[in-house]
Kinemage of the C-alpha trace (Angstrom):
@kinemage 1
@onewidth
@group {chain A} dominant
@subgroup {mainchain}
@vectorlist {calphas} color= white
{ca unk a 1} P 34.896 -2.782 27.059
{ca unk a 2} L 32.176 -4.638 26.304
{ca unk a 3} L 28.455 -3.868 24.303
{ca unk a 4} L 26.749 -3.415 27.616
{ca unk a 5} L 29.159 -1.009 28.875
{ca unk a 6} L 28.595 0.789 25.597
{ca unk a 7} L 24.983 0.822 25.633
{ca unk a 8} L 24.817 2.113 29.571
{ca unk a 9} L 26.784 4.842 28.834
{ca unk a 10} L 23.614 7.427 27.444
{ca unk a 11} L 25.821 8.857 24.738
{ca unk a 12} L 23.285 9.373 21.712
{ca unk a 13} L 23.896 11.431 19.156
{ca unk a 14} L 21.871 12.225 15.377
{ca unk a 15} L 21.942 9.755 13.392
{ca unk a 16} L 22.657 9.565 9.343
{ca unk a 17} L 22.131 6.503 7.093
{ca unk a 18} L 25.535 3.746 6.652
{ca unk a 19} L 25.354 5.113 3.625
{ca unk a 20} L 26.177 8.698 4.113
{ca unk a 21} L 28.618 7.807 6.930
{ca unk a 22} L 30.750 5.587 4.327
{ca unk a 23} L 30.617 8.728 2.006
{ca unk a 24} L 31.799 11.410 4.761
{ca unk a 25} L 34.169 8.445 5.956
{ca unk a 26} L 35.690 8.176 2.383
{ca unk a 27} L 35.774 12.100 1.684
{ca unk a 28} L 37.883 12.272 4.631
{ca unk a 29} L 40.115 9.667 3.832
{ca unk a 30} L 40.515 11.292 0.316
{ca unk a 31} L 41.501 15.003 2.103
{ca unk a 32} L 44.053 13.018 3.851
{ca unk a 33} L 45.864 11.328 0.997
{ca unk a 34} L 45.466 14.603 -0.969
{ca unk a 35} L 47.369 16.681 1.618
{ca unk a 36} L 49.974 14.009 2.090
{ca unk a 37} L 50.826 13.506 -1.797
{ca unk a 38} L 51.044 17.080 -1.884
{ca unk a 39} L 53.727 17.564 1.332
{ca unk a 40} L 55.094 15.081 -1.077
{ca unk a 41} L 54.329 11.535 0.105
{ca unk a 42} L 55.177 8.654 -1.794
{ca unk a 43} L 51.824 6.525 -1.383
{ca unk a 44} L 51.738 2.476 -1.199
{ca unk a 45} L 48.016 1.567 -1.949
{ca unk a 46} L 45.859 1.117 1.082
{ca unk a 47} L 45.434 -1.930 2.758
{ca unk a 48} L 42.837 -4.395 1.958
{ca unk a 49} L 39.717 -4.103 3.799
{ca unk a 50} L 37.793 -7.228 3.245
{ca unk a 51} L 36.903 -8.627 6.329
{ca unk a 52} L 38.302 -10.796 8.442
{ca unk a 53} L 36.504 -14.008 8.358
{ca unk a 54} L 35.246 -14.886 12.045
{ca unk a 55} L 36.481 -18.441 11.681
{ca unk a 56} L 40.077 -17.045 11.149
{ca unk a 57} L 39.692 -14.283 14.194
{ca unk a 58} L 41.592 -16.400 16.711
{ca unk a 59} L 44.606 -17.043 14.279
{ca unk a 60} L 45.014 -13.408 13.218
{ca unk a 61} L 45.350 -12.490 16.897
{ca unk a 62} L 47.651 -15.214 17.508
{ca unk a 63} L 49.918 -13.418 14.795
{ca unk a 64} L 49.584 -10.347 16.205
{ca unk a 65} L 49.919 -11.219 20.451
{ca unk a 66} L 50.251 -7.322 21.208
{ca unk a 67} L 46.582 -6.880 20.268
{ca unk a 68} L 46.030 -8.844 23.654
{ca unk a 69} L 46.799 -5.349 25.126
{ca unk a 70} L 43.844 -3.852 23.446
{ca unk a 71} L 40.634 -6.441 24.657
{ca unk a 72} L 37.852 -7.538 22.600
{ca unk a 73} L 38.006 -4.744 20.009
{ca unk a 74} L 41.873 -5.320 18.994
{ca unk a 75} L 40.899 -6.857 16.182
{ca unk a 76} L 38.155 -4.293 15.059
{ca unk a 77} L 41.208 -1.569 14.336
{ca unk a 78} L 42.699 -3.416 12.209
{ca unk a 79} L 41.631 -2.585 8.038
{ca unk a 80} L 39.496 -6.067 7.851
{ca unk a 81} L 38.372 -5.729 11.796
{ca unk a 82} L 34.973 -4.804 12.818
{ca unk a 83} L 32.952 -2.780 15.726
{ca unk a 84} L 29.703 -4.201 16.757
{ca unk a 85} L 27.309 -1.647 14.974
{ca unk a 86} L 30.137 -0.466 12.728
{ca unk a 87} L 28.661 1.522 9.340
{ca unk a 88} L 31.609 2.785 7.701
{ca unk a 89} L 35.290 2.652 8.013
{ca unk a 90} L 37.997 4.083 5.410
{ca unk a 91} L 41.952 3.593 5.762
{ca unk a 92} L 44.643 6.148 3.530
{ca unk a 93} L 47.387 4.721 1.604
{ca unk a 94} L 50.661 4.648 3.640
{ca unk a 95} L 52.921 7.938 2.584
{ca unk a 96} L 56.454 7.711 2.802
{ca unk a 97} L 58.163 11.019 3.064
{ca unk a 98} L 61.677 12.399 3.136
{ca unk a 99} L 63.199 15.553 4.629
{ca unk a 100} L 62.348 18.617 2.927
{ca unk a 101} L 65.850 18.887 1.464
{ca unk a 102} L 66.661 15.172 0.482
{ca unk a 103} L 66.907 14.129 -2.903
{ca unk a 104} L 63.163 13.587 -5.203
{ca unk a 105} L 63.173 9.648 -5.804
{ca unk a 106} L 60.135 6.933 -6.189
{ca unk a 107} L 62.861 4.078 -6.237
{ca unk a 108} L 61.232 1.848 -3.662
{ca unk a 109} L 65.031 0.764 -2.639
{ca unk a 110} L 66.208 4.163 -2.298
{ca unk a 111} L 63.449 5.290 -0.197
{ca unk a 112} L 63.833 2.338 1.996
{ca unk a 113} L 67.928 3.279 2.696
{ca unk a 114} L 66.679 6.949 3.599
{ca unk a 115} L 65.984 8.569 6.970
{ca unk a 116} L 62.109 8.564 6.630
{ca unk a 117} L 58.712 8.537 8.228
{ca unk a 118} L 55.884 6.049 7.398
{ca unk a 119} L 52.339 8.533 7.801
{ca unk a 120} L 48.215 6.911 7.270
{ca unk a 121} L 45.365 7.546 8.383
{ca unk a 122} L 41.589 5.743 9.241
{ca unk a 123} L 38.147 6.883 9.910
{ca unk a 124} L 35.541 4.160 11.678
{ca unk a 125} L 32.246 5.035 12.298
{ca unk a 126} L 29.945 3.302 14.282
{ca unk a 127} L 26.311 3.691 15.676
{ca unk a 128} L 24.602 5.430 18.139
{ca unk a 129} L 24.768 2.813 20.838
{ca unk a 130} L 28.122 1.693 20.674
{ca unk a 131} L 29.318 5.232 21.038
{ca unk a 132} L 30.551 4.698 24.437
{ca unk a 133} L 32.643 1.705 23.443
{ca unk a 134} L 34.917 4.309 21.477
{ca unk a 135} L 35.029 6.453 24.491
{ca unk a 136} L 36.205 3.006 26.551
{ca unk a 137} L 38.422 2.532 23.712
{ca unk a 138} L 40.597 5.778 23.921
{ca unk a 139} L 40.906 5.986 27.890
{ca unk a 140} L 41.913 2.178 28.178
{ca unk a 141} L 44.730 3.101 25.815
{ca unk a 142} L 45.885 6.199 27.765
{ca unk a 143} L 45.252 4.407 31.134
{ca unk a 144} L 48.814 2.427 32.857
{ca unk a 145} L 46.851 -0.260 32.469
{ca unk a 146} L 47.380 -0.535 28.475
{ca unk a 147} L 51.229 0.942 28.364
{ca unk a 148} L 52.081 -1.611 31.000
{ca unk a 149} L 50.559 -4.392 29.129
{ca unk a 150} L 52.539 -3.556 26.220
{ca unk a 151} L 55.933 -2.962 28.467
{ca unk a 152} L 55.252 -6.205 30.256
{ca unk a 153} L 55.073 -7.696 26.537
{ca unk a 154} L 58.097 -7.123 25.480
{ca unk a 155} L 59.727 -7.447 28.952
{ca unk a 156} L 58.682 -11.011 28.410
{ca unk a 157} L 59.768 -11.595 24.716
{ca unk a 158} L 63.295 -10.211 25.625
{ca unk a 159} L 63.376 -12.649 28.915
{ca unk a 160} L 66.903 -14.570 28.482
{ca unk a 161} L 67.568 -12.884 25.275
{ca unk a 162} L 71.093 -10.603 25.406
{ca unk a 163} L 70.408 -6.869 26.160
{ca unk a 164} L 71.970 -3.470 24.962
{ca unk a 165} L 74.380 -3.875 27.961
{ca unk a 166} L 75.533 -7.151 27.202
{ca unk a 167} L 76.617 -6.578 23.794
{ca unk a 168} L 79.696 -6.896 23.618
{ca unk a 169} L 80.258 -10.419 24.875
{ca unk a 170} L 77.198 -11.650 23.342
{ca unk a 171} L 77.101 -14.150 20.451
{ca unk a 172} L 73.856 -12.383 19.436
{ca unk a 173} L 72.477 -9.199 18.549
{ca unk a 174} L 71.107 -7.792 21.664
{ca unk a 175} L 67.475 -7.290 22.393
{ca unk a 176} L 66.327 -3.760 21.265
{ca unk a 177} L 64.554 -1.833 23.893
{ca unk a 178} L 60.976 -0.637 24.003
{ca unk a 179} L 59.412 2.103 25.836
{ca unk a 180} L 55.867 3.101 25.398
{ca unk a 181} L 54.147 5.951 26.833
{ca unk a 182} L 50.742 7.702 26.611
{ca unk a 183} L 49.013 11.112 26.393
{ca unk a 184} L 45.924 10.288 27.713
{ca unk a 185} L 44.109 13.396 26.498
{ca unk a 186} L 45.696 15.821 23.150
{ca unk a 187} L 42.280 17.986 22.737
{ca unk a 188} L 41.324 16.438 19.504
{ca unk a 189} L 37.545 16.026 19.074
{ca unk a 190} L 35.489 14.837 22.256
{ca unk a 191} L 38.651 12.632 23.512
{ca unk a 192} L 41.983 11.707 22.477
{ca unk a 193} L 45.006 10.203 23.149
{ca unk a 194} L 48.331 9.565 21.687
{ca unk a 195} L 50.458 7.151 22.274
{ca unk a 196} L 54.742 6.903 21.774
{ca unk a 197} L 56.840 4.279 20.707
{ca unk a 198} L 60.753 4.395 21.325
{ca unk a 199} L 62.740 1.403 19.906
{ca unk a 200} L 66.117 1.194 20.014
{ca unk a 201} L 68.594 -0.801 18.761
{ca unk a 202} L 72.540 -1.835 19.312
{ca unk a 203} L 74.352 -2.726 16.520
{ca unk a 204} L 78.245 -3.452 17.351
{ca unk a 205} L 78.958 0.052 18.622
{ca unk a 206} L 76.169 1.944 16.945
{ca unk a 207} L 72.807 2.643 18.231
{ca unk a 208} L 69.799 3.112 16.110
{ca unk a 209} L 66.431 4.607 17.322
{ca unk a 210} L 63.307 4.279 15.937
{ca unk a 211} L 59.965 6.256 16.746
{ca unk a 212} L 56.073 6.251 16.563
{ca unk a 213} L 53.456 7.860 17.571
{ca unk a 214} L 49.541 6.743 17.126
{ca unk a 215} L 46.938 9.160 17.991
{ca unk a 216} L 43.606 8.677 18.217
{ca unk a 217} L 40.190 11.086 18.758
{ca unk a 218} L 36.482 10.300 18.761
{ca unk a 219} L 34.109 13.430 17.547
{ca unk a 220} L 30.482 12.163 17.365
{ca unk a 221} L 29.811 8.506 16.284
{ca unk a 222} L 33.793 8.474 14.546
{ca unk a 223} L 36.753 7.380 15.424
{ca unk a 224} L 39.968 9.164 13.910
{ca unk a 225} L 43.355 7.602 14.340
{ca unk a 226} L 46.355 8.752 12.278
{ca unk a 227} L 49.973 7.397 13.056
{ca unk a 228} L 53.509 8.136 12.297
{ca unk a 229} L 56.601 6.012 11.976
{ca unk a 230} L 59.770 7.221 11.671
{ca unk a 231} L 63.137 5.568 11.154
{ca unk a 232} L 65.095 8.139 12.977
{ca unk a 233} L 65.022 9.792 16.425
{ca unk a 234} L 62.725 12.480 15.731
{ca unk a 235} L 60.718 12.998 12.352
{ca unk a 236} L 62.579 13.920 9.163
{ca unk a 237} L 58.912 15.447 7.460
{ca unk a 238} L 57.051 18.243 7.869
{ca unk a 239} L 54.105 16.469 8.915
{ca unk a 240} L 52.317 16.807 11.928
{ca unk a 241} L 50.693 14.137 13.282
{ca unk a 242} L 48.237 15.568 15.400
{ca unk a 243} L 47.464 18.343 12.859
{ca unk a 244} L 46.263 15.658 10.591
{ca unk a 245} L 44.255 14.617 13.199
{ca unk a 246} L 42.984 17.493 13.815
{ca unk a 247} L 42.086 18.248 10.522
{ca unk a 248} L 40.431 15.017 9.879
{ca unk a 249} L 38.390 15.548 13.083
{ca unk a 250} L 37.342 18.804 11.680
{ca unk a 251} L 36.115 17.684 7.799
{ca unk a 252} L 33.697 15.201 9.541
């Protein structure tokens, strides 16, 4: 995925000034959060955007070794990242919802000890040459090539560590188990893909499971991605994650 491969692809599309794509970008963004406080998110502010400083590029990704998995532009999704020929990018506050019937509460310790999903939201746009390296982007992450990186990455942080199977003779809590797996193409925008995260955990005789989902769609010169965390087996909320997608696609 690199600039050349972007600029031999021959996608062009019109053009609009950085300015009006930061304003469409940010309108978006705004749709989002308003939908999400209204299926009753609890909103943390959104994350700071001031970018990363290039000197510090090599030590963010050292933090973070799973963006290894996603090549040179790992660093560009995150909210300080950027895209070579980037002109606007706009991330939601994180919502934190509840089931429909659980009890009303902003008490940040109460909504932590829930069953609850974790839902934002970001919009990137770039220009017309670098088009193509979105396109790269989304069918690297739905190829084998990116879920096995990610597999193999936890393979090798749980490597001598105690698994679920061994836990009851173990001194320590067992490794949880990953499994990561792709939809290379959801029929959001000019491409998509989602991908799913399964965690799960073994504590003494219970077992906890924990799971996400990140999907992401180009339409035009913008990339969409919207992801949901949940800290249950399947999603306490109403929301649908590649609804919101969907709709983001479509107010662009």
């Amino acid at each position: 995925m690199t600039a050349a491969i972007a600029a031999a692809s021959g996608v062009s599309v019109a053009q609009a000034s950085p300015a009006d794509d930061q304003a469409t970008a940010d309108a978006a963004i705004a749709a989002f959060n308003e939908r999400l406080t209204e299926a009753g998110g609890i909103s943390s502010p959104a994350p700071d955007i001031t970018p990363i400083d290039p000197a510090e590029i090599d030590e963010y990704a050292t933090a973070d070794p799973t963006l290894v998995c996603f090549g040179d532009v790992g660093t560009a999704l995150d909210p300080g990242g950027r895209f070579e020929g980037e002109t606007a990018r706009a991330f939601s506050d994180d919502f934190t919802l509840t089931a429909p019937d659980a009890p009303v509460t902003t008490d940040p310790i109460e909504l932590a000890m829930a069953d609850n999903d974790h839902v934002n939201a970001a919009v990137i746009t770039v220009g017309d040459a670098q088009v193509g390296t979105l396109d790269e982007l989304i069918e690297f992450v739905g190829s084998d090539a990116f879920t096995t990186c990610f597999n193999d990455f936890y393979a090798a942080a749980s490597a001598g560590v105690p698994q679920a199977s061994d836990a009851a003779t173990a001194d320590a809590p067992p490794m949880p188990a990953f499994e990561i797996t792709a939809d290379s193409d959801i029929g959001v925008g000019d491409s998509s893909v989602r991908l799913n995260f399964s965690v799960t955990s073994t504590v003494g005789e219970e077992v906890y499971v924990v799971n996400s989902s990140a999907a992401m769609a180009r339409t035009g010169r913008t990339l969409v991605f919207a992801n949901l965390v949940s800290s249950t087996e399947e999603p306490v909320s109403d929301v649908d994650l590649e609804a919101e997608l969907t709709a983001i696609v479509d107010s662009l």
